[in-house]
TORPABA-621769 format. One line per field, with one value per residue (C-alpha): residue number from 1; x, y, z; chain; residue in three letters. Coordinates in nm, 2 decimals. Last residue first. Layout:
<rs>
num = [NUM	...]
x = [X	...]
y = [Y	...]
z = [Z	...]
chaine = [A	...]
residu = [ala	...]
</rs>
This chain:
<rs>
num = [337	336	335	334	333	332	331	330	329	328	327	326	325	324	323	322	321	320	319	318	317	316	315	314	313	312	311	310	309	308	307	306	305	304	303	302	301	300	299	298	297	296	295	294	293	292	291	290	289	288	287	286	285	284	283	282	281	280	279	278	277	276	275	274	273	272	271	270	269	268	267	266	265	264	263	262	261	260	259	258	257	256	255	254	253	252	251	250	249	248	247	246	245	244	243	242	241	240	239	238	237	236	235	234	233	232	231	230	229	228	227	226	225	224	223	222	221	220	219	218	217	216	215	214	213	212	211	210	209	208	207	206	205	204	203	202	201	200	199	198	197	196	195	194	193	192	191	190	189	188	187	186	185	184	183	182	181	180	179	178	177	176	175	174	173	172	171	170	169	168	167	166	165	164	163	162	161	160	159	158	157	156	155	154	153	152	151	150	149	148	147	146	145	144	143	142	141	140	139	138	137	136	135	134	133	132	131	130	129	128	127	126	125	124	123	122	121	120	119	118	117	116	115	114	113	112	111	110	109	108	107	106	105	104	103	102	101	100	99	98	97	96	95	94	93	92	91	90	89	88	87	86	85	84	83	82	81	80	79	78	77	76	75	74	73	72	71	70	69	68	67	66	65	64	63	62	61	60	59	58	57	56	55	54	53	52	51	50	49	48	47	46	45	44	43	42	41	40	39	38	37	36	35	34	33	32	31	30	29	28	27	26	25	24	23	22	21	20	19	18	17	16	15	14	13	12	11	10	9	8	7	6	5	4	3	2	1]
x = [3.62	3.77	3.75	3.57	3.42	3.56	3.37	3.66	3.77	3.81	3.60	3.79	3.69	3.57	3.68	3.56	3.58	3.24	3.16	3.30	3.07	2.75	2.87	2.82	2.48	2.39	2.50	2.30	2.02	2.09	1.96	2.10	1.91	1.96	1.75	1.44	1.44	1.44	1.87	1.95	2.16	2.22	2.35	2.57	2.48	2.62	2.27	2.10	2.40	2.29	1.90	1.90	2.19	1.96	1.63	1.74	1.92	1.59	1.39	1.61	1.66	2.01	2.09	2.05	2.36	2.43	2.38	2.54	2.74	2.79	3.00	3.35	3.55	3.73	3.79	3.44	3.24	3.41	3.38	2.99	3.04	3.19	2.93	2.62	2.68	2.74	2.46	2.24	2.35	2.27	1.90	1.79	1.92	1.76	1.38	1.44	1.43	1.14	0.93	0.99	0.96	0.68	0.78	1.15	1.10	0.86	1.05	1.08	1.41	1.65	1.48	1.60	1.97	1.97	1.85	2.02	2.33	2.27	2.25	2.57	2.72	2.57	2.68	3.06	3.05	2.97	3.29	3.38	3.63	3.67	3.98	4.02	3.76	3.55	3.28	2.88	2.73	2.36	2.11	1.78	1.45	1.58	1.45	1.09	0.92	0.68	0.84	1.14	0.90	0.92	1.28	1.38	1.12	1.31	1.65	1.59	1.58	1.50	1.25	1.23	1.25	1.44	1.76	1.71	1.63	2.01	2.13	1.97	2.02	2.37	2.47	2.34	2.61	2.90	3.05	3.45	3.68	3.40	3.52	3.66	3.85	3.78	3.91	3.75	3.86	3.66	3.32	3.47	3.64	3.45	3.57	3.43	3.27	3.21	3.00	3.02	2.85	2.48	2.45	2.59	2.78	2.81	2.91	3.10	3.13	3.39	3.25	2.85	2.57	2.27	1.93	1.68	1.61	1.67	1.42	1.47	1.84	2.08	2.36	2.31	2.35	2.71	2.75	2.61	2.73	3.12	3.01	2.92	3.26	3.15	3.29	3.15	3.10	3.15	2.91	2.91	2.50	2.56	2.92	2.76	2.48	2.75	2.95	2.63	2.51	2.85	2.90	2.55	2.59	2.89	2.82	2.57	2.80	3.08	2.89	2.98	3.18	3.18	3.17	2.83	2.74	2.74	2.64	2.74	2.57	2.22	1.98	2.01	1.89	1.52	1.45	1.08	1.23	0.96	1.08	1.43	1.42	1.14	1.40	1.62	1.44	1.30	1.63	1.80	1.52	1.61	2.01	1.98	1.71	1.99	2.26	2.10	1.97	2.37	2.44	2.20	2.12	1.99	1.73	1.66	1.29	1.34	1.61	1.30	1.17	1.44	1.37	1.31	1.38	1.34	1.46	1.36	1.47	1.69	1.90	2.19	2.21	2.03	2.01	1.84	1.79	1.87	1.77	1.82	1.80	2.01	2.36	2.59	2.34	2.31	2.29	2.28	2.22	2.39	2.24	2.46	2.26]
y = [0.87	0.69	0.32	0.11	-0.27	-0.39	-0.63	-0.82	-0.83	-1.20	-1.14	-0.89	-0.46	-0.27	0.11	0.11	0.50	0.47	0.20	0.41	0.69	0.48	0.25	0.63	0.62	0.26	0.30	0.63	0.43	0.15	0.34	0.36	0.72	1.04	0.94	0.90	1.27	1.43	1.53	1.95	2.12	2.46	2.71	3.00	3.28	3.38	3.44	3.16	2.90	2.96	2.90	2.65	2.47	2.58	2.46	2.09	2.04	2.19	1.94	1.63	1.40	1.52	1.33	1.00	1.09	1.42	1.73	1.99	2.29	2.46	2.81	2.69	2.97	2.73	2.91	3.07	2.79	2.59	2.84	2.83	2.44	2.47	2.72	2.50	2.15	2.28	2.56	2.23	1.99	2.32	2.36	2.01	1.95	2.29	2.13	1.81	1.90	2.17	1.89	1.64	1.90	1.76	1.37	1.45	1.60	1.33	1.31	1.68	1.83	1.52	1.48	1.81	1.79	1.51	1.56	1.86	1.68	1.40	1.68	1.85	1.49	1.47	1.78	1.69	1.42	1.60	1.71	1.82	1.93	2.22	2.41	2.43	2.24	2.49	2.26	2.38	2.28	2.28	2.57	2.49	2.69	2.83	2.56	2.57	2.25	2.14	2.15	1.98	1.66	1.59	1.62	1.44	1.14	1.14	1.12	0.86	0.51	0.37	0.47	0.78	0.73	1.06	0.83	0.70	1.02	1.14	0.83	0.86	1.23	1.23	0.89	1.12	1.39	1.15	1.08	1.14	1.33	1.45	1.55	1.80	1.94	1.53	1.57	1.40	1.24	1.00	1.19	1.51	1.79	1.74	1.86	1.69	1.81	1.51	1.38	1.00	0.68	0.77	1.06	1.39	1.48	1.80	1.81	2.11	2.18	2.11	2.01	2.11	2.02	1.80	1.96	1.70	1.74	1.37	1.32	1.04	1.22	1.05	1.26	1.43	1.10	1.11	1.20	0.97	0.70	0.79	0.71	0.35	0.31	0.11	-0.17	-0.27	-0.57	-0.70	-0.92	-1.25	-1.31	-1.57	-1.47	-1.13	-1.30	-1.47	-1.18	-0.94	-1.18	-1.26	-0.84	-0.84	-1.09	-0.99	-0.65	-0.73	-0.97	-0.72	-0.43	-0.13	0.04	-0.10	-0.26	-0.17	-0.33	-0.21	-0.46	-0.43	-0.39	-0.52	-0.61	-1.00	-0.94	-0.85	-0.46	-0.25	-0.09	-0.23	-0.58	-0.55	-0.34	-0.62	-0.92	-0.74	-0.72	-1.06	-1.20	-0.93	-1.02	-1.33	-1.30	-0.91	-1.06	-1.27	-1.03	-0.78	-1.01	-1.10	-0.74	-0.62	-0.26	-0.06	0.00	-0.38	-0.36	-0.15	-0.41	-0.64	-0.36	-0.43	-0.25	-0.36	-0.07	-0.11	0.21	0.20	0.34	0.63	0.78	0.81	0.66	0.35	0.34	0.02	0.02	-0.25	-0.20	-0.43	-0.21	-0.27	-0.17	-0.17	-0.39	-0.17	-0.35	-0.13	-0.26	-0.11	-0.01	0.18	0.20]
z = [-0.53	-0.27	-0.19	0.11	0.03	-0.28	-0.57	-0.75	-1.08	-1.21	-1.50	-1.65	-1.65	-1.96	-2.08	-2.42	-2.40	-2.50	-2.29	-1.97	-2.05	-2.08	-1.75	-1.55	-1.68	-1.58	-1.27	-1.23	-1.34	-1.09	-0.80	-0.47	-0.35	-0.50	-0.83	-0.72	-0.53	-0.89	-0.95	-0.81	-1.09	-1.00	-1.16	-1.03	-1.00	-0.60	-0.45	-0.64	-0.64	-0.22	-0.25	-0.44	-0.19	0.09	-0.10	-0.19	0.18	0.36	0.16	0.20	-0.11	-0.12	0.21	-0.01	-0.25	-0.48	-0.53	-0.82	-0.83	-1.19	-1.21	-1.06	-0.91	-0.73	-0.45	-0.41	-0.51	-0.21	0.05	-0.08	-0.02	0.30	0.48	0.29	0.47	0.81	0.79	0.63	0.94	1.20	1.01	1.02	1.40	1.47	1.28	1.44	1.79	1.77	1.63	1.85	2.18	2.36	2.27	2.34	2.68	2.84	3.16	3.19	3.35	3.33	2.98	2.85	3.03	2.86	2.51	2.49	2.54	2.28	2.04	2.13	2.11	1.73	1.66	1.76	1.60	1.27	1.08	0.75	0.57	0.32	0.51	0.87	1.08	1.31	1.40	1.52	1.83	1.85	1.92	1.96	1.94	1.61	1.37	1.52	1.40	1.18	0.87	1.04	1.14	0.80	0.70	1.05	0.94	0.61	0.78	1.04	0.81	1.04	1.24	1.49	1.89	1.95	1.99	1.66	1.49	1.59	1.49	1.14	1.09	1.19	0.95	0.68	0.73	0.72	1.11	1.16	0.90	0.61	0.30	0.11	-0.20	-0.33	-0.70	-1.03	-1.33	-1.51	-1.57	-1.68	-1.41	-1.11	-0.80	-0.54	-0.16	0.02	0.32	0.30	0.46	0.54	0.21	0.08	-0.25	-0.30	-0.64	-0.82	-1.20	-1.49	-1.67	-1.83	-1.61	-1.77	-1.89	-2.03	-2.44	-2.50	-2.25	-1.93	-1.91	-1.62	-1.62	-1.31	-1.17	-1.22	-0.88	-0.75	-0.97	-0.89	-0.54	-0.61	-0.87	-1.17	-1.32	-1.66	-1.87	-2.16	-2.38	-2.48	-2.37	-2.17	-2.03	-1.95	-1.74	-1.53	-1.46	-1.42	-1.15	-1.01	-0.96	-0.79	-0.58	-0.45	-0.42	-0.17	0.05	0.02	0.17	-0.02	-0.20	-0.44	-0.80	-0.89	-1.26	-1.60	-1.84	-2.23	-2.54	-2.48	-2.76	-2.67	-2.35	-2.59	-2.49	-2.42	-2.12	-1.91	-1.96	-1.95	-1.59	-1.50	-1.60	-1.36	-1.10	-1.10	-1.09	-0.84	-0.60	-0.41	-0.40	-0.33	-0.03	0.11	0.07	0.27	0.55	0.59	0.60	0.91	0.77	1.06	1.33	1.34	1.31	0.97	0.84	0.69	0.47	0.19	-0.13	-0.47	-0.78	-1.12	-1.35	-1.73	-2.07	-1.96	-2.21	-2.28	-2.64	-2.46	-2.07	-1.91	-1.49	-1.29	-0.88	-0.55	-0.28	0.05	0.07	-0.27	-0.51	-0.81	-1.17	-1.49	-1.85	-2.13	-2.50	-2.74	-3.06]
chaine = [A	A	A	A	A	A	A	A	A	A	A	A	A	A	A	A	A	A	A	A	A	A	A	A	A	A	A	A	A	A	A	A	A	A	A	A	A	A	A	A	A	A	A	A	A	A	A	A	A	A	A	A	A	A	A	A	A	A	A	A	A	A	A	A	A	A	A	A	A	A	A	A	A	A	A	A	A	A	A	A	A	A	A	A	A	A	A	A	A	A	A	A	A	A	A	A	A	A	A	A	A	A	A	A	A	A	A	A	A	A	A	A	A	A	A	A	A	A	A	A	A	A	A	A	A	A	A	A	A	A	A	A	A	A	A	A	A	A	A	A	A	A	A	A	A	A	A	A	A	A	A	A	A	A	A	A	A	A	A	A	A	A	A	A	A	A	A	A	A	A	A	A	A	A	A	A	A	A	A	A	A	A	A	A	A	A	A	A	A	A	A	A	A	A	A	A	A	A	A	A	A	A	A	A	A	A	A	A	A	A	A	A	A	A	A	A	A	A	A	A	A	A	A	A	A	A	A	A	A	A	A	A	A	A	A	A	A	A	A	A	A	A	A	A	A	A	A	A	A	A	A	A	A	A	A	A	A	A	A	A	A	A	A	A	A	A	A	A	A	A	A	A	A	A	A	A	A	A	A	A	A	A	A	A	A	A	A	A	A	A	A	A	A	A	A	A	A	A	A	A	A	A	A	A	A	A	A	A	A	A	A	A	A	A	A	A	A	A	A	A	A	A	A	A	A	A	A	A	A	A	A	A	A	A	A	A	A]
residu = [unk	unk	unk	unk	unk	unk	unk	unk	unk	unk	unk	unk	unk	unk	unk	unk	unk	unk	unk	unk	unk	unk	unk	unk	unk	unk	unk	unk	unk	unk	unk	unk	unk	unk	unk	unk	unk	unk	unk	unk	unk	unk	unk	unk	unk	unk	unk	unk	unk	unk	unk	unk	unk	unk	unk	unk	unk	unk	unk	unk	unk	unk	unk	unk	unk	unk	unk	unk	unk	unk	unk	unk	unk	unk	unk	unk	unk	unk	unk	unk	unk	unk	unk	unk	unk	unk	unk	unk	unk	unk	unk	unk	unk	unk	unk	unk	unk	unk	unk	unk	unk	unk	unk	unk	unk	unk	unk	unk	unk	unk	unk	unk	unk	unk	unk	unk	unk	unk	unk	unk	unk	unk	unk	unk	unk	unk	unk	unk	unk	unk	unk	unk	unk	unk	unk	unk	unk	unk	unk	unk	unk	unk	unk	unk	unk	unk	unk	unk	unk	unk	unk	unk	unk	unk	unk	unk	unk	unk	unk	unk	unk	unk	unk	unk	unk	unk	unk	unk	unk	unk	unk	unk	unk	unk	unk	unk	unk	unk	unk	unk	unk	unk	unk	unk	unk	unk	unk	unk	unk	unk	unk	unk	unk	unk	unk	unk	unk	unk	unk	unk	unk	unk	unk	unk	unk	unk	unk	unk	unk	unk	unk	unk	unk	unk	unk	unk	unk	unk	unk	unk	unk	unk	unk	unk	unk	unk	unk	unk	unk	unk	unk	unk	unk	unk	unk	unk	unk	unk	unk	unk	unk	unk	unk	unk	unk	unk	unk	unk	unk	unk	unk	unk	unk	unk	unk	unk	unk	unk	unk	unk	unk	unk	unk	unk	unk	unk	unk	unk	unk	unk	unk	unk	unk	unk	unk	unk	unk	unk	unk	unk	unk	unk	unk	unk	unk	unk	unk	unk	unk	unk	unk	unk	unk	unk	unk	unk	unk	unk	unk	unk	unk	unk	unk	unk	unk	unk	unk	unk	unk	unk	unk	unk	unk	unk	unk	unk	unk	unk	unk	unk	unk	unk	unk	unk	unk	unk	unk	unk	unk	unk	unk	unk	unk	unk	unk	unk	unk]
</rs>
């Protein structure tokens, strides 16, 4: 039995997850509440709380998967990107647990998890897509189109050249006087709201590239000429607000990718990153692999966050290559997929 332990620490949640043969055994995840007040991730409060929870975390992601240490094969662990302070303590953890236990362990690539995590299987009968297929990958820091042709080789055919699609939600909900994180409280307030009451700008970037600055300045727009004319414009018109800005990020998201399906003639798309926890985002891509037939592969919301299952999935495939990394490699802050 292959048995590998996952370690995620790229932003802020602490998670280790157990895969064996593929499949998942346990997923622990601690998040960090104390960045809410701050509107944002402050990295040095990151690190600290990775430092205080990754023990406990990990003994619970043992624990609940029903495991001694001493039954694990190798440790897969997040290499980046990310914020270096994080990573840090995650990669020393799964260094220094490793040399305990002599076992190897396992770089993984952050982005390379998400959209792996199609992969993770808590049934041995759980669907999974077939290569090559197509992942959107969506989420605060990347908006990505990628061509996936088996588990180590995959092409970017577009991504985003200013703001990520997730980082629009959150400072869009910012300035409306949403918490942090944004994007949820946009998904709700959408099903509220009329999504044709506002119209916001829209790029026209050549190719499968993104861009959402310009949407975000559209938005900010609206919001001024709104409030200039009604002091207490956002609070009457929330709702209203969120559901257009929902509905222009998804039109944005959903023209490349079925320009994407089309050229490539691929016949699997799949979703992947934070973003692709958001309702309209689920049912738009549905709704599109639908009307062209292809099939779909949309992951349960608790695996489109930072988790360390899709960690531990991706370190699966790279044991059985026997792919392993030394003990001087270094955690990274930005890389490509």
């Amino acid at each position: 039995m292959v048995t590998i332990l996952g370690i995620e620490s790229s932003c802020d949640d602490t998670s280790a997850a157990i895969v064996r043969d593929g499949i998942l055994m346990s997923n622990v995840i601690a998040s960090q509440a104390v960045h809410e007040e701050y509107g944002g991730v402050v990295p040095e409060l990151a690190s600290r709380a990775h430092q205080q929870n990754i023990v406990p975390v990990v003994d619970a992601a043992i624990r609940r998967a029903g495991i001694d240490k001493k039954d694990l094969s190798a440790i897969a662990f997040t290499r980046g990107p990310g914020l270096i302070g994080s990573l840090l303590v995650g990669t020393s953890f799964a260094k220094g647990m490793s040399l305990g236990l002599r076992i190897p362990i396992i770089d993984v690539n952050h982005l390379h998890g998400h959209v792996l995590a199609q992969f993770v299987r808590e049934k041995a009968d759980d669907r999974v897509p077939e290569f090559p297929y197509l992942c959107l990958l969506v989420s605060g820091g990347n908006s990505q189109i990628i061509l996936v042709r088996s588990y180590n080789d995959m092409e970017i055919l577009g991504r985003t050249i200013d703001d990520a699609a997730g980082e629009a939600f959150d400072k869009c909900a910012k300035v409306m006087g949403l918490p942090y994180p944004g994007g949820p409280h946009i998904d709700r307030l959408a099903a509220e709201g009329d999504a044709k009451r506002f119209k916001f700008a829209k790029p026209h970037i050549a190719g499968l590239d993104y861009s959402f600055s310009g949407l975000k300045t559209s938005f900010l727009y609206t919001l001024r000429d709104g409030i200039k004319a009604d002091p207490d414009f956002i609070e009457h018109n929330r709702a209203d607000l969120a559901a257009s800005l929902q509905r222009t990020i998804i039109d944005i998201l959903i023209d490349k990718l079925s320009k994407a399906i089309d050229s490539t003639g691929v016949k699997t798309v799949a979703i992947g990153g934070g973003v692709s926890a958001n309702s309209g985002v689920r049912a738009a891509v549905a709704e599109l692999c639908a009307a062209k037939g292809v099939e779909a592969f949309i992951p349960e919301r608790k695996f489109t966050t930072d988790n360390a299952a899709m960690v531990a999935v991706a370190g699966y495939f790279k044991y059985l290559d026997k792919i392993f990394c030394p003990y001087d490699t270094a955690p990274y802050a930005r890389v490509e997929i």
